[in-house]
N, C-alpha and C positions, 0 to 999 in steps of 0.2 A: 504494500500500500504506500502512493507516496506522501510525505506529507509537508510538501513546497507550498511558499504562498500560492504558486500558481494554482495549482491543485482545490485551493478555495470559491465557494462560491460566493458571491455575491447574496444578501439579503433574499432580493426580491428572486432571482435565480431558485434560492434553496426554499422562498412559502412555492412557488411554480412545481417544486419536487411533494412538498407537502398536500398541497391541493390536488395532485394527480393521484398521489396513494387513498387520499379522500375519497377521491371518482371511481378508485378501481375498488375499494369496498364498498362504498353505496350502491354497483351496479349490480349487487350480490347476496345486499342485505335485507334480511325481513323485516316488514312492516305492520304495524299496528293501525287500529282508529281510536282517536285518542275525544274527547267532548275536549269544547272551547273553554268547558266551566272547570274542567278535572285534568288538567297538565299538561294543558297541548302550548301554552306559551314555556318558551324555552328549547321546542323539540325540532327536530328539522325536517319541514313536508319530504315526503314521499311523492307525491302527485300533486300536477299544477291545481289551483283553486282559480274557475273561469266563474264570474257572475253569473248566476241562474236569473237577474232581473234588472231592470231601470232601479239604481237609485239618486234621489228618490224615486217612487213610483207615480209618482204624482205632483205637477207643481204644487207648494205651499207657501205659506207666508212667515217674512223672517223677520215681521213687528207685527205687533198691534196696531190696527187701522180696519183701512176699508177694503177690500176687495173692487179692484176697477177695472175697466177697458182705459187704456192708457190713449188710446182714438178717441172718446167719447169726451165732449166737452161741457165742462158746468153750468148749472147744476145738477148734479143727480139724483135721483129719488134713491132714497136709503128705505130699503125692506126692514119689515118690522122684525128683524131674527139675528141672530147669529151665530158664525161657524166656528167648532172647537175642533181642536185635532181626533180628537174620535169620529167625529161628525163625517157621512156623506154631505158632500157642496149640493145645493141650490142649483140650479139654474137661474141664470139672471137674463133679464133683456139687455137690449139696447137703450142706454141710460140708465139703467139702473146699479147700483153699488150694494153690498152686503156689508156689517160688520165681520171682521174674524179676529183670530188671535194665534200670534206666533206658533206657527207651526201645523197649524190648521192648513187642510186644504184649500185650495182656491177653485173657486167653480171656473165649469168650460172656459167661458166667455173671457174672464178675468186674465190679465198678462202683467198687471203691477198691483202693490198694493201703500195707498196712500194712507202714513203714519199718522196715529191720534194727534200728535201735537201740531200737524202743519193742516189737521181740517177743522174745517167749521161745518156745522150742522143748525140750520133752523128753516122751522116748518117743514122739516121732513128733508128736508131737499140740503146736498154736500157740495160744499163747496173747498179748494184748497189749493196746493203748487200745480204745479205743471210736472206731469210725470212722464217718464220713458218708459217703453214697454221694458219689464224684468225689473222695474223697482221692487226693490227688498222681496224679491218672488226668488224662491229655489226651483231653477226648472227641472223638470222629470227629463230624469239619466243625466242631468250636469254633472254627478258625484261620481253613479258608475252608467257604464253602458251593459246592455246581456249581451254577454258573451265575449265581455271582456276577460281576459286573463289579468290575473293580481298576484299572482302569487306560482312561482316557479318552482322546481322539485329542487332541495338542496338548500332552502330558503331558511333560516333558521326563527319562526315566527316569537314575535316581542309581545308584551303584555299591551303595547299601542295596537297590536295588529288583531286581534279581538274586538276591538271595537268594527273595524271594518268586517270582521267575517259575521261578527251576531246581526251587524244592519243589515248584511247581503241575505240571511235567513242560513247561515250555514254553521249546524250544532257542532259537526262531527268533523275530523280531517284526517287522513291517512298521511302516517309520520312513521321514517324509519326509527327500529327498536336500537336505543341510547348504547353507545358502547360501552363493555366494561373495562374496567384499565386493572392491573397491574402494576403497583410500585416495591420495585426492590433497590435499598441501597446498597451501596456496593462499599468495602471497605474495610480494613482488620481492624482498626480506630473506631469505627463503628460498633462493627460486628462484635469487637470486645465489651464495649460500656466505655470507653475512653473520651470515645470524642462523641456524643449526643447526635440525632440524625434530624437535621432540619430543614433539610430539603423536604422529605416524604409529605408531611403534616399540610404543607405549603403546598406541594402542589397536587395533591388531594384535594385540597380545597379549590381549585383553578377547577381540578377538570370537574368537578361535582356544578360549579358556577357557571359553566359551557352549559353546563347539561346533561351529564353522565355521571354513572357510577364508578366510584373507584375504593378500590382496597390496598392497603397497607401491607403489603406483603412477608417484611421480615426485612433481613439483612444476609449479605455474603460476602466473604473473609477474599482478601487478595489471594484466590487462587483459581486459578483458569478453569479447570476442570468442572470446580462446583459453583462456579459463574455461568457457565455455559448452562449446565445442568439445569440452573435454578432460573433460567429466562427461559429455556424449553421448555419446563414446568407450566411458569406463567404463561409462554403463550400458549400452551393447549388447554387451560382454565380461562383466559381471559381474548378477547378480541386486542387489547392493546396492552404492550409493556413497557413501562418507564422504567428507566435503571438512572440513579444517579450515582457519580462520581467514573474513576476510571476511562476517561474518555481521552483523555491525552496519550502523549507518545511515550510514558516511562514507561520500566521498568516490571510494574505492577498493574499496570491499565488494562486491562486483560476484555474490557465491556467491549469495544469496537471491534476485536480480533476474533471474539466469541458469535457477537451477527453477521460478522462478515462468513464464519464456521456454518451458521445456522441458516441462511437465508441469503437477499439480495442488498447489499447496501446499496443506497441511496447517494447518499454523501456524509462525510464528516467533515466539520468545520466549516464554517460560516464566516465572511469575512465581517464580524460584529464583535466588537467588544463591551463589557465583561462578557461572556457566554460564547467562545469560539469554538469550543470543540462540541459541538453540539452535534447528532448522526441521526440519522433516522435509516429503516431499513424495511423490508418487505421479508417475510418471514414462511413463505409458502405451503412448507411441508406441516406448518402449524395452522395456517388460516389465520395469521394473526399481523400485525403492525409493531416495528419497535420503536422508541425513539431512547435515546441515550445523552441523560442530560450533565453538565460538567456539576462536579459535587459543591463551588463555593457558591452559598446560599444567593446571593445579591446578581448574581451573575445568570445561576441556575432560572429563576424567578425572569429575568429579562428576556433571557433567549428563547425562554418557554412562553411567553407572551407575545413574542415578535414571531416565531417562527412555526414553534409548534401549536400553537394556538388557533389559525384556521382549519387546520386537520378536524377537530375539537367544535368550532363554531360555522364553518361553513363560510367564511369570510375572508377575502384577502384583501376587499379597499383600502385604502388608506385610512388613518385612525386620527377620529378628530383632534385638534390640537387647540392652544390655549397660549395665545399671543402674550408675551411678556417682557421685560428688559432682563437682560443676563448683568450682576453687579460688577462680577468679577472678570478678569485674564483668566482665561483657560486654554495651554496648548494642548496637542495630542501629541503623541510620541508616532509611532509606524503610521507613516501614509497609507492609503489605501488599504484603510477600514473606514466604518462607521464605528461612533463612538458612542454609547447612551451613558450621557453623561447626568446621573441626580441632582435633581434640587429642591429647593421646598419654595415656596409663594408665601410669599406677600403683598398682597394686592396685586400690580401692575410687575412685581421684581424677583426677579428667581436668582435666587441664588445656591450656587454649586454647593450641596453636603459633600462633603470630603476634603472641599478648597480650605488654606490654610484660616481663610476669612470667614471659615463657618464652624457652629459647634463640634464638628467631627473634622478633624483634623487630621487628614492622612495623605495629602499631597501638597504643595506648593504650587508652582506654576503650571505645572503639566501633570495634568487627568493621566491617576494611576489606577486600572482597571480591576490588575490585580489585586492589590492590596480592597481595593473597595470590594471587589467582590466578596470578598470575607469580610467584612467590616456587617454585621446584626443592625446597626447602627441605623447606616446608609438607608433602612427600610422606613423611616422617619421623612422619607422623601414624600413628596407632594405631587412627582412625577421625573420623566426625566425628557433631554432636548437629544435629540440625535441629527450629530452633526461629521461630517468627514474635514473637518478644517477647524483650526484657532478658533475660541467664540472669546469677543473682546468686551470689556465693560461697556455698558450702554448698550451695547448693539441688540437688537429684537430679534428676539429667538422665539419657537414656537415647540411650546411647553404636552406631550402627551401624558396627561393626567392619566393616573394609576386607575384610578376609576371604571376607565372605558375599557380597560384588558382583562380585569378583574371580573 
């Protein structure tokens, strides 16, 4: 295996490797029907959701007022009734107007609806502005058309997107069944009691927050044989295996050498720092996914966020950001990476955790990835700025809140 910068991928190169191993299990996997009311936000459709109708189904009215012909000119005979949203409309003439109220339909004839406060009403007869046809009126199918498509297979639906499927009349959805994962740390330091395992807890919690179940699997001692053993385990119990630590090039890294043993690697390493040695692999004779995350926490956590994380959500857009001034100088060391460098907010001003100018204290002028990545600390962050160059005081950086990966 080699392991040259050349040999690395680029970012968006290695989510392009993760979204394909997504595609090639999805096209395989079973699916469930899930209610809109009982868990289907968070899951990822199965099958497109096209509109069964116009919505709305009918124009209605988006004030209280009168129901008009926006042609018909003042004044008009106002009918002695009025329409509620439960209500069938009236039929109205020509010249004539109804009362309604928001959200109520509009009868045939009607195309605007003129608001209480700009009419006058005496002896029957309305008078008020001058209106255009589709004043404060929602026309039927503005919202949806039938036989719109909304919603594509692979889509991972949000607790926003139930509002759209309960208006369309749609209880049920077919959504593939949640993957199960697989966490094993790797490590003698671990595996002894020496050194605490703090990746697993963490990113257990990531993939349960996607959307899937995950289990804690144990630990394994630097030794090749029962590393290997103990991911071929996992993948014939689970659909997905996380391994942390072992992923570099010593002596003892034995997690990269083991999938490459068991399956098809994908790639290792990522041109991203903290989280470079990051691997993902296809696992065949198990039916199952690996990925192989680097064991220091801060780093672990980043690259699993950036990389491994649409496998997980179904998503590889770009991830909203959060404009703000950087306080401090910050170089990078090796060109050609990307750097996600933490920081915490305040207000408009982000400033670097880990910069000599902030509570955590573990670089100077130039962003040290390593040392952060093992820094527990660094997780006090607010978010982090990924940049491939210098970021200089003042300059506006754009801030990816912890929030949106989480």
């Amino acid at each position: 295996m080699s392991h040259d910068h050349e040999s690395m991928l680029c970012r968006a190169d290695a989510v392009e490797e993760v979204t394909d191993l997504l595609e090639r299990e999805l096209s395989t996997r079973g699916t469930v029907e899930m209610s809109i009311e009982d868990g289907a936000a968070g899951r990822t459709l199965a099958e497109p959701v096209t509109a069964p109708r116009d919505v709305p189904a009918h124009d209605h009215a988006t004030m209280d007022g009168f129901a008009v012909d926006a042609r018909d000119p003042y004044p008009l005979t106002v009918r002695d009734e009025e329409i509620f949203p439960e209500d069938q409309p009236p039929a109205i003439a020509a010249g004539e107007t109804v009362r309604i109220a928001t959200g109520a339909p509009l009868p045939e004839r009607a195309n605007a609806v003129l608001k209480v406060e700009e009419a006058t009403v005496e002896g029957g007869e309305l008078t008020g502005s001058t209106l255009e046809p589709g004043t404060y009126a929602y026309e039927r199918g503005s919202n949806v058309s039938a036989g719109e498509t909304l919603f594509r297979p692979g889509e991972r639906l949000s607790a926003k997107d139930l509002i759209l499927l309960r208006d369309l009349g749609i209880e049920r959805v077919a959504v593939y069944e949640r993957f199960s994962v697989g966490l094993l740390a790797t490590g003698s330091e671990i595996h002894e009691g020496v050194t605490p395992d703090l990746d697993s807890p963490m990113l257990a919690a990531l993939v349960r927050s996607w959307g899937h179940s995950a289990t804690i699997a144990g630990t394994v001692p630097d030794e090749y044989d029962r590393t290997e053993q103990r991911i071929a385990e996992l993948a014939d119990e689970h659909d997905v295996v996380i391994t942390t630590g072992g992923t570099s090039v010593g002596e003892k890294d034995y997690v990269v050498r083991a999938l490459e043993s068991l399956g098809e690697l994908r790639f290792h390493r990522v041109r991203i720092r903290p989280g470079k040695p990051i691997a993902a692999a296809r696992l065949p004779d198990h039916d199952a996914v690996a990925f192989a995350v680097p064991g220091k926490p801060v780093g672990a956590h980043t690259v699993a966020t950036l990389v491994m994380r649409p496998f997980f959500v179904g998503d590889a857009d770009p991830l909203p950001t959060r404009v703000a001034t950087v306080t401090s100088d910050v170089g990078i060391g090796t060109p050609g990476f990307e750097y996600a460098v933490p920081v915490t907010l305040d207000g408009e001003r982000a400033t670097p955790l880990g910069h000599v100018d902030s509570p955590l204290q573990v670089y100077d002028e130039t962003f040290d990835p390593s040392v952060l990545s093992s820094s527990t600390r660094a997780t006090r962050a607010d978010g982090f700025v990924i940049t491939e160059s210098d970021l200089s005081a003042g300059e506006s950086v754009r801030v990816i809140p912890y929030h949106v990966i989480e």
